[in-house]
C-alpha positions as CSV (number, residue, x, y, z in Angstrom):
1,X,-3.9,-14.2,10.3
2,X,0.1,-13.7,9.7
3,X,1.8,-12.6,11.9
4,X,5.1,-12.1,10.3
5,X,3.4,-9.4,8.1
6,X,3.0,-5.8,8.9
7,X,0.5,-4.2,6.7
8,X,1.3,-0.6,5.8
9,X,-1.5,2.1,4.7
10,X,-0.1,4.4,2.5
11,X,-2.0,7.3,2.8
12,X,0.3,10.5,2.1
13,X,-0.8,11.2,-1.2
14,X,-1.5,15.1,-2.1
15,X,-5.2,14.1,-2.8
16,X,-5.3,16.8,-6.0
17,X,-7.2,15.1,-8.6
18,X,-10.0,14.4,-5.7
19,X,-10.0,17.7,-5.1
20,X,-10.1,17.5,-1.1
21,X,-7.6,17.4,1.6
22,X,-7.4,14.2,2.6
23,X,-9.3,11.2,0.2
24,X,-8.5,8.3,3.0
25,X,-11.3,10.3,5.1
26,X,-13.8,10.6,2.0
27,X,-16.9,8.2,2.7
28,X,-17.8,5.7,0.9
29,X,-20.8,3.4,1.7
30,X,-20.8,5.2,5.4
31,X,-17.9,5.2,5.9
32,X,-14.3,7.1,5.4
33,X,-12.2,5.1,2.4
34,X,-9.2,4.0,5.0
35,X,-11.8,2.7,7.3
36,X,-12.4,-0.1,4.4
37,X,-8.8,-1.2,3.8
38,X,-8.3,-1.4,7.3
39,X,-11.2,-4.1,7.6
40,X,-9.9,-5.5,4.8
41,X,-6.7,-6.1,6.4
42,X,-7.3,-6.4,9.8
43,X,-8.3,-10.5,9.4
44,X,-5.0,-10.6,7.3
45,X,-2.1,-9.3,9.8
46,X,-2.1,-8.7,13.2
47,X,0.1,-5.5,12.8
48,X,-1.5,-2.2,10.8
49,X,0.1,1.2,10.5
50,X,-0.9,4.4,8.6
51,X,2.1,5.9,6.4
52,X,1.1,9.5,6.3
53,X,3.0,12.6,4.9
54,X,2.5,15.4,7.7
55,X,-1.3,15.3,8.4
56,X,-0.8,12.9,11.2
57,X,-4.1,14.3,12.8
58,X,-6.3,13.5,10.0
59,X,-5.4,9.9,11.1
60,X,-5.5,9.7,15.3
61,X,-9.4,8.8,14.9
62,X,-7.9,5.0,13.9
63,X,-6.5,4.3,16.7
64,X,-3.4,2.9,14.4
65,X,0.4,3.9,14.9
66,X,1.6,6.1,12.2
67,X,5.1,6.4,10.2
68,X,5.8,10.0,9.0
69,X,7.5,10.3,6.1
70,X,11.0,11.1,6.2
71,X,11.6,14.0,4.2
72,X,9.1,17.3,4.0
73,X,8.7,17.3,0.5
74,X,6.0,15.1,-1.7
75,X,8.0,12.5,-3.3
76,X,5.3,10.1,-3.8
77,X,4.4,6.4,-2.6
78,X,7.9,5.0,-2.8
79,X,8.7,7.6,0.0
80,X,5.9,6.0,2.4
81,X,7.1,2.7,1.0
82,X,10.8,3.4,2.1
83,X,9.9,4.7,5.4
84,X,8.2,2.1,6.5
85,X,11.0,0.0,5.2
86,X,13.2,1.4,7.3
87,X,10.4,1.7,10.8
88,X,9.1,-1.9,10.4
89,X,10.5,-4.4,12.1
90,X,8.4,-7.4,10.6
91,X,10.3,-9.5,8.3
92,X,7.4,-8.7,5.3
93,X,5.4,-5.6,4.8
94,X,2.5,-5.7,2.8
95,X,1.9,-2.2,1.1
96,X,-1.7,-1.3,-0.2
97,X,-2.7,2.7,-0.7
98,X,-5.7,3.9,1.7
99,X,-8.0,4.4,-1.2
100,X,-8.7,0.4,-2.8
101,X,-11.7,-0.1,-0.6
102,X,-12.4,-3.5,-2.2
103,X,-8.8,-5.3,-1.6
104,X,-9.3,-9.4,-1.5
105,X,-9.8,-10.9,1.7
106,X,-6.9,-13.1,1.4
107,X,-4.2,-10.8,-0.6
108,X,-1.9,-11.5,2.0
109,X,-2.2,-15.2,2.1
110,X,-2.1,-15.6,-1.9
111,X,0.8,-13.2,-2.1
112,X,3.1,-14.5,0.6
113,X,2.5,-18.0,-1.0
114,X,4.3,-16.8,-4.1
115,X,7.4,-15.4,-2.3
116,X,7.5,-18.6,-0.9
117,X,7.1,-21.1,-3.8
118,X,9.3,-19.0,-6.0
119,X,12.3,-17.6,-3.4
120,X,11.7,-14.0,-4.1
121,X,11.4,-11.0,-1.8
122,X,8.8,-9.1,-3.6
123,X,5.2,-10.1,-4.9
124,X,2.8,-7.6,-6.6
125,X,-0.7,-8.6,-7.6
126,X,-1.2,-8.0,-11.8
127,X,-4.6,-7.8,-13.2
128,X,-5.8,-6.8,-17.0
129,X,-5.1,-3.2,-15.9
130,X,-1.5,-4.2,-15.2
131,X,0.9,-4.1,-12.1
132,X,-0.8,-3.2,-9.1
133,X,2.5,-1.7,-7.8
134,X,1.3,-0.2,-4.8
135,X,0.0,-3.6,-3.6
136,X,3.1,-5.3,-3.1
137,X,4.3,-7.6,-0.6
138,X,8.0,-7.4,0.1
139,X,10.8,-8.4,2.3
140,X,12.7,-6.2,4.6
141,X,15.9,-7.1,3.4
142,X,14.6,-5.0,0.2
143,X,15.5,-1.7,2.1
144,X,19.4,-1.3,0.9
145,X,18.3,-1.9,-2.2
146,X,15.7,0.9,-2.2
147,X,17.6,3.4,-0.3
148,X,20.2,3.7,-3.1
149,X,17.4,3.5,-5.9
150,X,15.9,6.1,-3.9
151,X,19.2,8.3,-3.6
152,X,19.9,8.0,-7.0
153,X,16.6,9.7,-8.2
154,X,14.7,6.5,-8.8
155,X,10.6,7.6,-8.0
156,X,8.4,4.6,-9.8
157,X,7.7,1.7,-7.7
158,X,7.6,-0.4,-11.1
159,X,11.2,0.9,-11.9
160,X,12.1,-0.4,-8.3
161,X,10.7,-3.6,-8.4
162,X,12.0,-4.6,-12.1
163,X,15.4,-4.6,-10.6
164,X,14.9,-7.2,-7.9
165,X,13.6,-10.7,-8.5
166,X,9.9,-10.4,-8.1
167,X,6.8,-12.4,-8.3
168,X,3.5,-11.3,-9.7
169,X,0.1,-12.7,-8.9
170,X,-2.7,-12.7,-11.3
171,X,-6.3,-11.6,-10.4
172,X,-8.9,-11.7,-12.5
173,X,-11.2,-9.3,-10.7
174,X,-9.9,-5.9,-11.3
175,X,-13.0,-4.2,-8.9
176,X,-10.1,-5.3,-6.2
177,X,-7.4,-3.1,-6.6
178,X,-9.4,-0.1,-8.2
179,X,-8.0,2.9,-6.8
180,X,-9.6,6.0,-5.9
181,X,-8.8,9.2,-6.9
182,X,-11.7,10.7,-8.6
183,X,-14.7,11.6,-7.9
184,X,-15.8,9.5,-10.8
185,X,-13.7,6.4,-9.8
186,X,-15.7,6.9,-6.3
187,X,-19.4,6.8,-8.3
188,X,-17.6,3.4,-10.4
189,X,-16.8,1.7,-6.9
190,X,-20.3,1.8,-6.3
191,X,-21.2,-0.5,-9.4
């Protein structure tokens, strides 16, 4: 377990193409999607928190702090990612969205070894699918960087990274990092 990680939830997506309010509480296999990331990472880090966008209450039933994001309008994952930036005080945060029930049990480990054999400040697993952007592992020292990319209109978390020196991590199981967001990618996490 690292303890010089915090992980970060991301969970304040709009949930549209789902269809439902809030797709971190949809079950799967028993039990609500977040539930499985969380026991995912809990063996990994020590410290988990929920990035949410205004629907803190949906979350209280975790029993996990929460970082609010900090503007009121929906400007996506880098938002949540930026927040947290600028709450966490752990020298790495390790990102993963609230809806990838099936994350590897040592992402952590695997990616933190990268940063460290190849001096760089971000990591981000890559499978045959591509980047799995909202997976990354990243310094803190990243946030003056991001609050100007930010600030000047930047949105994609791909656009972000390609401007630092970053690390990517191949997996060859892309079950790991498949993402949730239909109700037909919630039948194919079954398989």
């Amino acid at each position: 377990m690292n303890h010089s990680v915090t992980v970060v939830i991301l969970a304040g997506g709009q949930s549209k193409r789902m269809q439902v309010q809030n797709k971190a509480t949809i079950l799967f296999k028993g039990k609500p999607l977040i539930t499985h990331v969380i026991d995912r990472m809990k063996t990994q880090a020590k410290h988990i928190v929920i990035n949410t966008h205004r629907n803190q209450k949906d979350f209280e039933i975790f029993h996990l702090p929460l970082i609010d994001d900090i503007l009121d309008i929906q400007e996506g994952p880098l938002l949540g990612i930026l927040t947290s930036l600028q709450a966490i005080k752990t020298d790495w945060i390790q990102f993963v969205p609230c809806d990838t029930p099936n994350l590897p049990n040592d992402l952590i480990a695997i990616l933190m070894k990268e940063v460290e054999a190849e001096k760089t400040l971000v990591a981000v697993p890559e499978t045959s699918d591509g980047l799995q952007s909202t997976c990354l592992l990243c310094h803190s020292s990243t946030l003056n960087n991001l609050q100007i990319f930010f600030n000047q209109g930047g949105r994609k978390i791909e656009d972000w990274i390609r401007q630092l020196a970053f690390s990517t991590v191949q997996f060859n199981d892309v079950s790991q990092f498949l993402n949730v967001n239909t109700q037909e990618e919630l039948k194919k996490a079954y398989s």
